[in-house]
N, C-alpha and C positions, 0 to 999 in steps of 0.2 A: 504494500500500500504506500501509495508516495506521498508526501507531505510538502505543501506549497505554501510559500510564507506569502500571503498576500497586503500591501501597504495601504488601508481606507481611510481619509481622513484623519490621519496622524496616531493610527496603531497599526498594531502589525498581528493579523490573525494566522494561527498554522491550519491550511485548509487541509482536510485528510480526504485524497480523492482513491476509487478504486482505479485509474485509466488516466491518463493524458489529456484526453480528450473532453475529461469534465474541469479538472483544472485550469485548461485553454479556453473552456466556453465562461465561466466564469469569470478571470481575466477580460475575456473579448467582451462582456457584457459590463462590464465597470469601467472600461475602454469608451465604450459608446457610451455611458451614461455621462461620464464626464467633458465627454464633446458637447452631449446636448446641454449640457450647464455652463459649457463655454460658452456654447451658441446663443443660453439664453443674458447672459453678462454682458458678449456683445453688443445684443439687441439693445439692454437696456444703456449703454454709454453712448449707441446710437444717438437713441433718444435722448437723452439727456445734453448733448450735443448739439443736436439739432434743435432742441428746445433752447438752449440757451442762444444759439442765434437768431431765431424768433424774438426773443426777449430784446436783446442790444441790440438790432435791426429796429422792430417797432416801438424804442423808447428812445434811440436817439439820429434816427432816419426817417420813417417811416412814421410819425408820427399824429400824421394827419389823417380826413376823411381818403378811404384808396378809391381812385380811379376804377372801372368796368376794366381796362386793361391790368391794371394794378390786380385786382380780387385775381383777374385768371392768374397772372405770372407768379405772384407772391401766395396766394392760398390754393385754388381749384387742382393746378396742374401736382405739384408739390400732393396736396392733401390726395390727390387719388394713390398717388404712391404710394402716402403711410395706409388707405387703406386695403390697397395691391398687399405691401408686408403683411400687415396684422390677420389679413385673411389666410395667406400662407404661412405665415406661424401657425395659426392655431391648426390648420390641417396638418401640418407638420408634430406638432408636440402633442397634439391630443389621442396618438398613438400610441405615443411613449408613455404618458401620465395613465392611460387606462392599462398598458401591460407592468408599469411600476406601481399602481397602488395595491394591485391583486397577484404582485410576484408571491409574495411571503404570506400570504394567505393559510391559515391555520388549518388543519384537516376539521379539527374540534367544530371550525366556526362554519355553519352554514352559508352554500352561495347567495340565497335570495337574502338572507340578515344581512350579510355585507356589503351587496349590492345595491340595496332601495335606502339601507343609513347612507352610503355615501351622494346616493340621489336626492335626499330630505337635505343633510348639509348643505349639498351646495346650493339647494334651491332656495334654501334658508338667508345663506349668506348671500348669495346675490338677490335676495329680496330687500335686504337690509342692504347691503350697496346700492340698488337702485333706489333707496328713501334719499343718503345721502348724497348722492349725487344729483337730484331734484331739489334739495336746498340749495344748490349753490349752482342752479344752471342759468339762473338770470342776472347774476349779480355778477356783473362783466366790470372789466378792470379800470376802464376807462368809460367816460363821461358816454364818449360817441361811440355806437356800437359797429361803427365802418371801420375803424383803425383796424390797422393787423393785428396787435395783441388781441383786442377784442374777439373777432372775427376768430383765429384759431383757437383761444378759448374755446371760445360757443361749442367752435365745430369740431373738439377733443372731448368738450364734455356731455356732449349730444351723440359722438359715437362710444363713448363711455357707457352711459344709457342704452344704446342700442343693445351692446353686449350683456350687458345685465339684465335689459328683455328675455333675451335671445336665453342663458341661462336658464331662467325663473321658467320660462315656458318649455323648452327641455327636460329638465328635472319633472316637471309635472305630469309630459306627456309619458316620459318611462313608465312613472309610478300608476298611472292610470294606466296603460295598456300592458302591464307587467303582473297587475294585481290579480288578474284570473289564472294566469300561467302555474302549471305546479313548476317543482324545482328541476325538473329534466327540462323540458319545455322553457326554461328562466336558460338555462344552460342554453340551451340551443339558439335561444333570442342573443344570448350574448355574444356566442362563436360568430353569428350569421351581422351581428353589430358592435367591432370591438370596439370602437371608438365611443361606444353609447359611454360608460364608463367615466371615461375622462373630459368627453366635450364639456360639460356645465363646470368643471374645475378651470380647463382653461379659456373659459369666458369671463369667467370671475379673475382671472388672472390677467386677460386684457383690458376689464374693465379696472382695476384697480390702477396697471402704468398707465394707461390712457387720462382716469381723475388726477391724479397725483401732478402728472407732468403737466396736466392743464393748471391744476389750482398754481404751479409753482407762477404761471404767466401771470395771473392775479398778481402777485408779488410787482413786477415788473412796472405792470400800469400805475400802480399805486405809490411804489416808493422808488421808484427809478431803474437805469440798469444796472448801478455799483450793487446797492441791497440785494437786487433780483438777483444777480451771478450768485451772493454770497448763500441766499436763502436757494437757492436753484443746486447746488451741490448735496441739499442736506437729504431730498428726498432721493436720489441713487443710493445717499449712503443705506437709506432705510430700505428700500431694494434688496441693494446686497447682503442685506440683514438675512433677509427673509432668504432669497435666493441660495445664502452658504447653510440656511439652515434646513432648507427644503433637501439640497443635496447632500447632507449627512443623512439624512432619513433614507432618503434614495438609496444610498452606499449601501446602507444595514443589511446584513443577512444571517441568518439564523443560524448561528453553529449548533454542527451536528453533533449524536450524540459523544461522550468522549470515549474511548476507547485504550485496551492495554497499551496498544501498537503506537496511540497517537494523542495526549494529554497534555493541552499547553497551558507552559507553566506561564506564572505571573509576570517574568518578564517581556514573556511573546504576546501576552493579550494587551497589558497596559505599556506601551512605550512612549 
């Protein structure tokens, strides 16, 4: 039996595989999972980037009512982009989040228990993000709602909205057309819909960068672009809060049982 010392997150577990070849798909599967967490750090320094020159464009340029030609160059053409990405994000991650939240999946815990909780969750919370993000959809940064800051406010926190719809009515439709189903049948809805799973998490997940980077523009209109930059750094930091914490979770995996052949000691679990 070979023993594979693998590095997650700052330990170092001793995996006890019978073959090669499960020691290698593990590996390769911790491999991909940490691309997809590069991929999503990226995303977010994108944005946070790009948000900020939104900001110091329309507080110390762009300041006034925009032009018909203005709205296209500076919002329409731009905004289809960001929502070309965020469409394909979420087709892209919502693969992954629905085969990482049900990897480690207990024998003990029933499919349909863990499947309609994790449907109630999210439809929960993005019911609750879509309250908050309706307080603060009219209350735009600046006086005249034609300026740029303005203007991509609105239209950050109205596709914010969107997606928190799009959520809340997701999670619903599962739980409703899932409720007759026994659990062979719940099984089979899943294989034939993996993505069912993970979409309303990462709806919830585009809705939250999508508020977050809009309210920072608020900043902006209100107390210039020096504050704005400095107040505009704080929400990535709180991102990558969440993002290195989501990716510890992600990493975890249940060591097996211990064995004569293969018992790691305390230095190999806590390093």
């Amino acid at each position: 039996m070979a023993q594979v010392k693998v590095a997650c997150h700052g330990t170092v577990r001793m995996v006890c595989t019978g073959s090669s070849n499960i020691s290698a798909s593990t590996l390769a599967r911790q491999a991909a999972t940490e691309r997809v967490f590069r991929n999503i750090t990226g995303a977010v320094v994108v944005t946070a980037v790009y948000n900020m020159t939104i900001g110091i464009v329309g507080s110390t340029i762009k300041t006034g009512r925009l032009t018909t030609t203005e709205q296209a160059l500076f919002f329409a053409m731009p905004y289809t982009v960001l929502v070309s990405c965020v469409v394909l994000c979420r087709h892209v991650f919502s693969s992954f989040v629905a085969f990482d939240m049900v990897e480690e999946k207990s024998e003990s815990v029933g499919s349909r228990e863990a499947t309609r909780n994790t449907w109630t969750t999210a439809g929960v919370i993005n019911a609750l993000m879509f309250t908050i993000i309706q307080s603060v959809l009219f209350q735009c940064p600046t006086d005249d709602k034609s300026t740029l800051i303005s203007v991509w406010y609105l239209g950050k926190i109205w596709f914010a909205s969107g997606w928190s719809i799009i959520g809340i009515c997701e999670s619903s439709l599962y739980l409703m057309y899932t409720d007759p189903l026994s659990d062979t049948d719940l099984a089979q809805f899943i294989q034939d819909n993996p993505k069912s799973i993970g979409l309303p998490t990462v709806d919830l997940a585009m809705s939250l960068l999508l508020t977050v980077s809009a309210v920072s523009l608020w900043f902006y209109g209100q107390l210039g672009w020096f504050l704005g930059v400095v107040l505009n750094l704080l929400w990535p930091m709180a991102i990558f809060t969440i993002v290195n914490q989501w990716r510890k979770i992600s990493l975890w995996h249940k060591r097996p049982p211990a064995t004569k052949e293969s018992t790691p000691t305390q230095n190999d679990t806590w390093t």
